[in-house]
C-alpha positions in Angstrom: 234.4 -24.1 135.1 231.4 -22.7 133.3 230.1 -24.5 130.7 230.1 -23.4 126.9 227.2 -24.5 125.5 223.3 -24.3 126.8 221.8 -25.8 129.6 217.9 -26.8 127.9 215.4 -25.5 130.7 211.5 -25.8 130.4 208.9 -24.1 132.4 205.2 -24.5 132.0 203.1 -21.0 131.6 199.6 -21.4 131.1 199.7 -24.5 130.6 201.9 -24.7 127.8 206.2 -25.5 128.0 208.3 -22.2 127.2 211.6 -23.8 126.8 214.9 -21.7 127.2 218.3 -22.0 127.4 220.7 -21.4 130.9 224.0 -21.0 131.2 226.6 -19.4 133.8 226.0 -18.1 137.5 225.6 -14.9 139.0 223.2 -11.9 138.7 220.0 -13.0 136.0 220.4 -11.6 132.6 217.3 -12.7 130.1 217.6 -12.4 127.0 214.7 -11.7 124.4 214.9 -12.8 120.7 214.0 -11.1 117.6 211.4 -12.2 115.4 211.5 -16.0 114.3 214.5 -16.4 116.4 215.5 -18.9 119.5 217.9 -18.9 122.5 220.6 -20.0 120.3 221.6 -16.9 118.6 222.3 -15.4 121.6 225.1 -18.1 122.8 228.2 -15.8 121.4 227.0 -12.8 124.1 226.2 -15.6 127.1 230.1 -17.2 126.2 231.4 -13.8 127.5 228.8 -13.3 130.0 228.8 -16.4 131.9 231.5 -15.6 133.8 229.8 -13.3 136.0 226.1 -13.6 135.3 223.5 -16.3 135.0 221.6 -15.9 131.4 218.8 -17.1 130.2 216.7 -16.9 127.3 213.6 -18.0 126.4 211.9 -19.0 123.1 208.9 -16.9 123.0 205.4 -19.6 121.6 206.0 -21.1 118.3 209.7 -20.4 118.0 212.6 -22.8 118.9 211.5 -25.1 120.8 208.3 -23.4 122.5 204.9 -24.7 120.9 203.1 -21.9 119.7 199.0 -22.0 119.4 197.2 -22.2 115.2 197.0 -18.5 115.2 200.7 -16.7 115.4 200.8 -14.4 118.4 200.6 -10.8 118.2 203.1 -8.4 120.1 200.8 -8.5 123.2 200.3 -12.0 123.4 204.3 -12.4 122.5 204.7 -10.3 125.7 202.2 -11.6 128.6 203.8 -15.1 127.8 207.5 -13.3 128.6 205.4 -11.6 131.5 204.1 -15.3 132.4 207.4 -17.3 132.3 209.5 -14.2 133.7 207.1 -14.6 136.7 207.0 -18.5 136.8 210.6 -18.5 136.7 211.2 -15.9 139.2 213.4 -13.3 137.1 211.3 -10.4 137.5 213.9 -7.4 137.5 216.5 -9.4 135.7 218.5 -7.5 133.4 216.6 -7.6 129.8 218.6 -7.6 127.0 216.6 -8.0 123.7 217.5 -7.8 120.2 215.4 -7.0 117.1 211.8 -7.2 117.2 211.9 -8.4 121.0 212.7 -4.7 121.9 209.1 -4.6 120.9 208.1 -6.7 123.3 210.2 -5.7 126.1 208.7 -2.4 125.4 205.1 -4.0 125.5 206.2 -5.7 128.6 207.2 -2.3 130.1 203.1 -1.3 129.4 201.1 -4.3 131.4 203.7 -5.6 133.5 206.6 -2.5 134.6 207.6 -4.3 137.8 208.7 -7.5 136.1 211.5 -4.9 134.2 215.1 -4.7 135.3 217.8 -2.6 133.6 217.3 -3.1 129.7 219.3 -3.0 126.5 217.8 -2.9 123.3 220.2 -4.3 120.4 219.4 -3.1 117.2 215.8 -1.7 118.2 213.1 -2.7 115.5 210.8 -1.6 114.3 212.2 1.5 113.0 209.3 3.5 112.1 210.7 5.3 109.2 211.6 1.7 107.7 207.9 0.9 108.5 206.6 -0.5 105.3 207.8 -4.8 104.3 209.4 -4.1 100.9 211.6 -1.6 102.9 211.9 -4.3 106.1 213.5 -7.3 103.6 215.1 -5.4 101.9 217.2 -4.1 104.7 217.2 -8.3 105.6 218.6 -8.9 103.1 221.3 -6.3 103.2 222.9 -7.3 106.5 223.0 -11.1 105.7 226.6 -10.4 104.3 227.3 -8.1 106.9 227.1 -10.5 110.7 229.3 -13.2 111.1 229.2 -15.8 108.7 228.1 -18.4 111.5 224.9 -16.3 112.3 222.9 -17.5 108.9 222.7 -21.2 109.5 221.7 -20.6 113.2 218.8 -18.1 112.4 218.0 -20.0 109.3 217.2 -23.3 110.9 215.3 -21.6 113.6 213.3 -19.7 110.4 212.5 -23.2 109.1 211.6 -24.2 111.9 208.8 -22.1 113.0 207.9 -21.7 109.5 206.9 -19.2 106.7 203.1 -18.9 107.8 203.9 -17.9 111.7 206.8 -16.1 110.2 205.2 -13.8 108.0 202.0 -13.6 110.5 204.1 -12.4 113.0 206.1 -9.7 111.2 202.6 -8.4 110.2 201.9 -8.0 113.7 205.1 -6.3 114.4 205.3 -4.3 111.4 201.8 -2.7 112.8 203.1 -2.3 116.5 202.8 1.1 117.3 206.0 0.5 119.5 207.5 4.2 119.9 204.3 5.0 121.7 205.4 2.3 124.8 208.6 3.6 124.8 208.0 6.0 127.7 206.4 3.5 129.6 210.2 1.5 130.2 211.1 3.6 133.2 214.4 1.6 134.0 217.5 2.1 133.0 218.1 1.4 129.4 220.9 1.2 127.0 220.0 1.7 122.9 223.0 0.0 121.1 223.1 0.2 117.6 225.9 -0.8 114.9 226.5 1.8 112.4 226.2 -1.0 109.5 222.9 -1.6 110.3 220.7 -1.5 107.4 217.1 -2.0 110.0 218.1 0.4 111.9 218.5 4.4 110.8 220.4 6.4 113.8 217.7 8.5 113.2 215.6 6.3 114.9 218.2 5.2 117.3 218.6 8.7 118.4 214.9 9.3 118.8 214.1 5.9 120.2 216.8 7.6 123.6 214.9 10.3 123.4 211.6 8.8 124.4 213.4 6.6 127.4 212.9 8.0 130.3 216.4 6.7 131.4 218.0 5.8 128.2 221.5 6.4 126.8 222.8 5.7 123.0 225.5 3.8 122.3 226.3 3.3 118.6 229.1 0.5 117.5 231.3 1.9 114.5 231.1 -0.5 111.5 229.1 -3.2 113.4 225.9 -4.8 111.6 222.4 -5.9 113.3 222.4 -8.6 115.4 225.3 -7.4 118.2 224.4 -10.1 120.5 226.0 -12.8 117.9 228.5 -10.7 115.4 229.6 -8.4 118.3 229.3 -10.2 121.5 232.6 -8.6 123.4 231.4 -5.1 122.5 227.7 -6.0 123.6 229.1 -8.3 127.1 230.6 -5.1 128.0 227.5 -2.9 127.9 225.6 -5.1 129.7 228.0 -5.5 132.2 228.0 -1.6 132.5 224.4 -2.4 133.7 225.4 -5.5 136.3 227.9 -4.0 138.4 226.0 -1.1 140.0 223.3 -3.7 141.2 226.1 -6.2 142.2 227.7 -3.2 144.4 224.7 -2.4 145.7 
């Protein structure tokens, strides 16, 4: 019987513990949280998966449970420490599924490291460079609060108290001045864009030219669905990465 809740898992990279949490069996998924974030908003999408893969997902330095150094890391350093626990762990080529700002360091990832990549899916892919500027960021924040599942605010707020305002609002500087689209090309693998039509961060716009720029990517747009997929649309989202499982289980 797989279980329902995490399975706490620490690895040391660089001298420092990356902690993550595990749960089911089967081909690796990893999954890669947005900005201020932690493993634990993406149970509802493991629940569904654990049946037929094994998912992990780390909490990047200085969010969740992961020390982080003084200085909040930019996206680069966000993504060699993915790069460095990914290889420590031995999940190169997992399937990456990231939500938020940890498209951005996916996408990073894709730049220094391409052969650690598996398939990818990029829920709700920030940052959306027409939405670029902070006021224009919280704003659209603010607007999907209402719009996830009611159960999603406590979990993300704790973990938002938890690494705190100053790493916060350090890091969102750094990913606010990611020049992201640019790495797009470099993600060679196969990768889904998902995107619910109720998502304020998101424009399809930018969904639409995000595709575009994948060498191997394909849109998929969720009517009426808000932000964060991976916890207020976890059925939807399980089945998309699924789509990406079974040709490598077949094969």
């Amino acid at each position: 019987m797989i279980a329902r809740s995490w399975h706490p898992e620490s690895t040391v990279v660089g001298g420092t513990p990356m902690h993550s949490g595990t749960l089911g069996r089967g081909p690796s998924v990893v999954c890669v949280p947005g900005l201020g974030c932690s493993h634990r908003y993406f149970l509802p999408l493991a629940r569904r998966l654990a049946p037929h893969a094994h998912i992990s997902a780390p909490d990047l330095p200085g969010f969740g449970a992961s020390p982080g150094p003084a200085e909040a890391l930019d996206v680069r350093g966000l993504s060699l420490a993915l790069a460095g626990w990914l290889r420590a762990t031995r999940r190169g080529g997992s399937v990456l599924v990231a939500n938020s700002a940890g498209c951005q360091v996916v996408a990073d990832l894709a730049v220094h490291s391409p052969g650690l990549l598996g398939p990818v899916v990029f829920i709700g892919p920030t940052t959306d460079p027409h939405l670029r500027a902070w006021p224009r960021q919280a704003l659209g924040l603010l607007a999907d609060v209402p719009r996830e599942h009611p159960a999603l605010a406590p979990v993300v707020g704790l973990d938002y108290l938890k690494c705190g305002p100053r790493r916060f609002l350090a890091t969102f500087r750094h990913v606010l001045r990611d020049p992201w689209e640019d790495k797009l090309p470099a993600v060679h693998t196969p990768t889904v864009v998902v995107r619910g039509t109720r998502d304020p961060l998101v424009s399809g716009k930018w969904a639409r030219e995000a595709t575009a720029l994948l060498p191997a990517g394909r849109l998929v747009e969720l009517p009426g669905k808000p932000h964060a997929l991976n916890f207020s649309a976890p059925a939807e989202t399980a089945r998309i990465v699924l789509g990406l499982l079974a040709p490598r289980s077949s094969g």
